[in-house]
N, C-alpha and C positions, 0 to 999 in steps of 0.2 A: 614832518610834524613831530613836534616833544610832547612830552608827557602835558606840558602846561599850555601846549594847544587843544588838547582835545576837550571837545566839547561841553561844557560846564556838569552835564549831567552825568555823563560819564568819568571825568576826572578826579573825583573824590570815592569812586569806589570799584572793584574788580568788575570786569563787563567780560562776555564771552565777543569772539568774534563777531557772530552774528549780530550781536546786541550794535557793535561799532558801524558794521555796515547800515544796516539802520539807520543809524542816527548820521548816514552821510558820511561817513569815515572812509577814505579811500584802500582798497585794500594793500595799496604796497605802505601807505600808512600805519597799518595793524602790525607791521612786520614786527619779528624781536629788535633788530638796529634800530626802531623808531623807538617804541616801546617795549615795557618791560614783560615776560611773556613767562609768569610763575611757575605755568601745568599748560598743557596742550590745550589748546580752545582758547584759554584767558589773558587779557592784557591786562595792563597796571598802570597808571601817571607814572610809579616812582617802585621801587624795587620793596617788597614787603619786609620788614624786619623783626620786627615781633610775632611770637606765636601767634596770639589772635589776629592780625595780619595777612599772616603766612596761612593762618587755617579760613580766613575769609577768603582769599586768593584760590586756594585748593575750592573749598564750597560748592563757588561760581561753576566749576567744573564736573562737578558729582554730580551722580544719579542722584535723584530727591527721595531715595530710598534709604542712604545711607548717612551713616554718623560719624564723631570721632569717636574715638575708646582707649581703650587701655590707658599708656603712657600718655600720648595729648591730652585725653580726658583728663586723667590724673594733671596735670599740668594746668590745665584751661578752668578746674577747678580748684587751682592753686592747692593744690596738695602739695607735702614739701614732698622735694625723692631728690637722689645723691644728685651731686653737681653735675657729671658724667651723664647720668641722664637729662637730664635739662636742658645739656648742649646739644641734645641730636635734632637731626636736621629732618630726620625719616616721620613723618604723619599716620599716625595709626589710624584706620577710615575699618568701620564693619558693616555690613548690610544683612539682609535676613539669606539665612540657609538656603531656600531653593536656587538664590539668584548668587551670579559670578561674585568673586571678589571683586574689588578695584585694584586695576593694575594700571597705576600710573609712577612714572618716572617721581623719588620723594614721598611717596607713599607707600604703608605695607597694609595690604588688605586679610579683612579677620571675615569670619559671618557667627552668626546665630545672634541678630538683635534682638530677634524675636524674645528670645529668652530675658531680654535685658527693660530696663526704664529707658525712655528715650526723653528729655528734657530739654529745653533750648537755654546756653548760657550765649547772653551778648550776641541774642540772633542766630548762633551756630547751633545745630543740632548736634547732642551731645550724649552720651551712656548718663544715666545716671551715678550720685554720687555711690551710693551703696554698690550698686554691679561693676563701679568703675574698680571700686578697692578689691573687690573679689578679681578683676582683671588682674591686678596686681600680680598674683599671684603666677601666672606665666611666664612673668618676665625674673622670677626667682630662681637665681646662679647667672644671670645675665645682667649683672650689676645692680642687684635688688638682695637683701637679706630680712631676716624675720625683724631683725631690730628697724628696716627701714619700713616692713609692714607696721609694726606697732607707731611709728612715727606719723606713717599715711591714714592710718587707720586713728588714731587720736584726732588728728586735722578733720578727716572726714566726721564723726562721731562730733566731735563738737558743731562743725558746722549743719547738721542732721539736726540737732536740736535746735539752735537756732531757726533753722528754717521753720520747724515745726511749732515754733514761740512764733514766728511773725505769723506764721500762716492762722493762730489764735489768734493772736491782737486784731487781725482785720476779717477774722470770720463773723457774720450776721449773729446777733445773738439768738444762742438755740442751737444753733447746729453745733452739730461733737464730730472733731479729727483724730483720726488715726495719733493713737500716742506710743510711747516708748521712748527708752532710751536709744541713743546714734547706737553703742554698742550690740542692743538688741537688732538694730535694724540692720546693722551690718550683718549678725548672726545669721537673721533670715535670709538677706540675700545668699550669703552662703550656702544655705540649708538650703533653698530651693533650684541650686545646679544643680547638675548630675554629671558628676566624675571630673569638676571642674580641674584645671591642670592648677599645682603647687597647695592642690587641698592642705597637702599636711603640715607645711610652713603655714597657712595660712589657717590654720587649727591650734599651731602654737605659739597666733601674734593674738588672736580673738583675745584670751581673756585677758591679755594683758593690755589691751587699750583702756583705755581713760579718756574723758570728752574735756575734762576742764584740763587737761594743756594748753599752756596757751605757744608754745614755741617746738621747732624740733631738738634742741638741744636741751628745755625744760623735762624733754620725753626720754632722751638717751642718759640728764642726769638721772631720773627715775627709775629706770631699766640698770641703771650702775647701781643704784642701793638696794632694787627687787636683787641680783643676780648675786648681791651680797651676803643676803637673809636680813635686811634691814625691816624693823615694821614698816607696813608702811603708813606714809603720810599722808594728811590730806592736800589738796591740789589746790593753788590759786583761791587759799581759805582767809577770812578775816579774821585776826585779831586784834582782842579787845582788852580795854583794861577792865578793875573791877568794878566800873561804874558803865561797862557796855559801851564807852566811846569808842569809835574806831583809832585803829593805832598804822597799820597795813594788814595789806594783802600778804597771806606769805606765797611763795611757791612751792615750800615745800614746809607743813605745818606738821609738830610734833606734838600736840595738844598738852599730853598727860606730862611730859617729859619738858614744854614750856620752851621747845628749842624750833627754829624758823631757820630753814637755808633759802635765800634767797640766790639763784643764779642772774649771772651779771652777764649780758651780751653785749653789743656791738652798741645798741640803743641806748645804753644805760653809759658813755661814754664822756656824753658831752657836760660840760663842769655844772651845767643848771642840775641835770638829772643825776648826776653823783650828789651834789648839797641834797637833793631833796629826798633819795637814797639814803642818803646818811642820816637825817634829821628823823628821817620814818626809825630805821632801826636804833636808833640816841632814845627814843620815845617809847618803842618792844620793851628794848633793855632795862630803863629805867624802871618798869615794870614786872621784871624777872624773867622776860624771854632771854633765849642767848640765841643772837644773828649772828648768822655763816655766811659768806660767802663761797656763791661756788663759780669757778672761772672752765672756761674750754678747754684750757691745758687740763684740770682736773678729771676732765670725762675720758679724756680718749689715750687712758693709758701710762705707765710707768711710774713711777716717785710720785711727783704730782697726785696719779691718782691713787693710790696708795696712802701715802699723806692725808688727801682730801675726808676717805672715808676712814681710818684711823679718829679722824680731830670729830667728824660726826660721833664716832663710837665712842668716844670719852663724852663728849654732851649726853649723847641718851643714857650712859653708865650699862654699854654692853659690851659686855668679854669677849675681846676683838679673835681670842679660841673659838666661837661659835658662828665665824662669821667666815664669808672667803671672800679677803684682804687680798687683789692680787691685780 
């Protein structure tokens, strides 16, 4: 038997062995050389490839006590974290204190959920987003730095709000939610660990997130002209002319100073989104804003960035002495 014999009901999703006996599946059938065999107990049609995949696959096989956390969390809630992370193969799984870790082949087990939100994204039981980010923080010197907290922590904080807008729009009228800012709420979860591990990195990413980024590289330009002494700017703000029509979004808005950097990524590439790119800042300018562009070469270092924030400090008219150009 292949994977595209088994059983209809079984074929389109992870089944535990017993599940296949059941349903008539012969057991030299279930073998790995038949089928695809993720975690001990569970078969597959077809070999998992994706995260959410590979963590439905694992799932099948957990105690119903336990979640993902940490790093998958961070992941499964699309938070950005370095590339190096993203490629690993290892599944972070927590369950509550009194009970064992999970100790399976591909997975690394944690405990104290109890302490944590426990939410379901896409079926899978998941940390929340707020205790995912304070997770973070352990995996700090193990290819995590405070600038990639402020990156996760931006993503998370923004998506915090959102949630908290939809969870408005469709509440009954009358009832009152829980409000605050992503920031704040990140705070709290903070504040109510006790002696969480990479506290102190994780103390000196807090104030510097922001929820209106909209990208991880919009975050690292930001963090380049915070670490400058650059004022700072407002985030993903409109401007307008003097008759309040819209003009753009800038990404990075200098209001009093009438100056707009817009960072250029990967998206912004193809010839439709350049014209229209172009056509938005033709339209700032004619109105006395001055458009920058800011490219990836300029964030991560040397000439380029040097340059970069040099050509900013002659637009705002600050004495590039009062700043650290470097």
């Amino acid at each position: 038997m292949r994977g595209r014999d088994l059983p209809e009901a079984l074929a389109a999703r992870p089944f535990t062995v017993s599940e296949g006996r059941a349903a008539g599946v012969r057991g030299a059938d279930l073998r790995p050389r038949r089928v695809h065999a993720p975690t001990r107990g569970v078969r597959t049609a077809s070999v998992p490839t994706s995260l959410p995949e590979r963590a439905a696959a694992f799932a099948t096989g957990m105690p119903g006590d336990a979640a993902f956390s940490h790093v998958t969390a961070a992941l499964l809630w699309k938070l950005p974290l370095p590339a190096a992370m993203e490629a690993k193969d290892v599944l972070d799984v927590i369950r509550p204190t009194p009970v064992a870790q999970v100790r399976r082949r591909g997975c690394r087990g944690h405990r104290g959920l109890e302490c944590r939100e426990l939410v379901a994204v896409d079926g899978l039981h998941v940390v929340g987003l707020a205790d995912t980010w304070v997770d973070l923080g352990e995996v700090v010197g193990r290819g995590l730095g405070v600038d990639d907290l402020v990156v996760a922590g931006d993503a998370a904080a923004r998506q915090l709000e959102m949630q908290q807008l939809a969870e408005a729009v469709g509440a009954p009228m009358g009832v009152s939610l829980p409000s605050g800012s992503g920031t704040a709420i990140l705070g709290a979860a903070l504040d109510a660990r006790v002696r969480p591990r990479g506290k102190a990195q994780l103390l000196q990413a807090l104030p510097l997130v922001r929820s209106h980024s909209r990208s991880a590289m919009e975050t690292r330009a930001r963090l380049m002209f915070h670490r400058a002494g650059f004022p700072e700017p407002e985030l993903n703000a409109p401007v307008r002319d003097a008759h309040g029509g819209w003009l753009l979004d800038g990404d990075f808005v200098w209001r009093r100073q009438r100056v707009v950097g817009e960072y250029q990524g990967a998206d912004h590439g193809s010839r439709k989104r350049r014209s229209a790119d172009s056509s938005r800042a033709s339209s700032a300018e004619d109105n006395d804003y001055r458009v920058i562009e800011i490219y990836a070469e300029d964030v991560f270092g040397g000439a380029r960035r040097r340059a970069c924030l040099r050509r900013f400090a002659r637009a705002l008219e600050l004495d590039p002495a009062d700043l650290v150009i470097e």
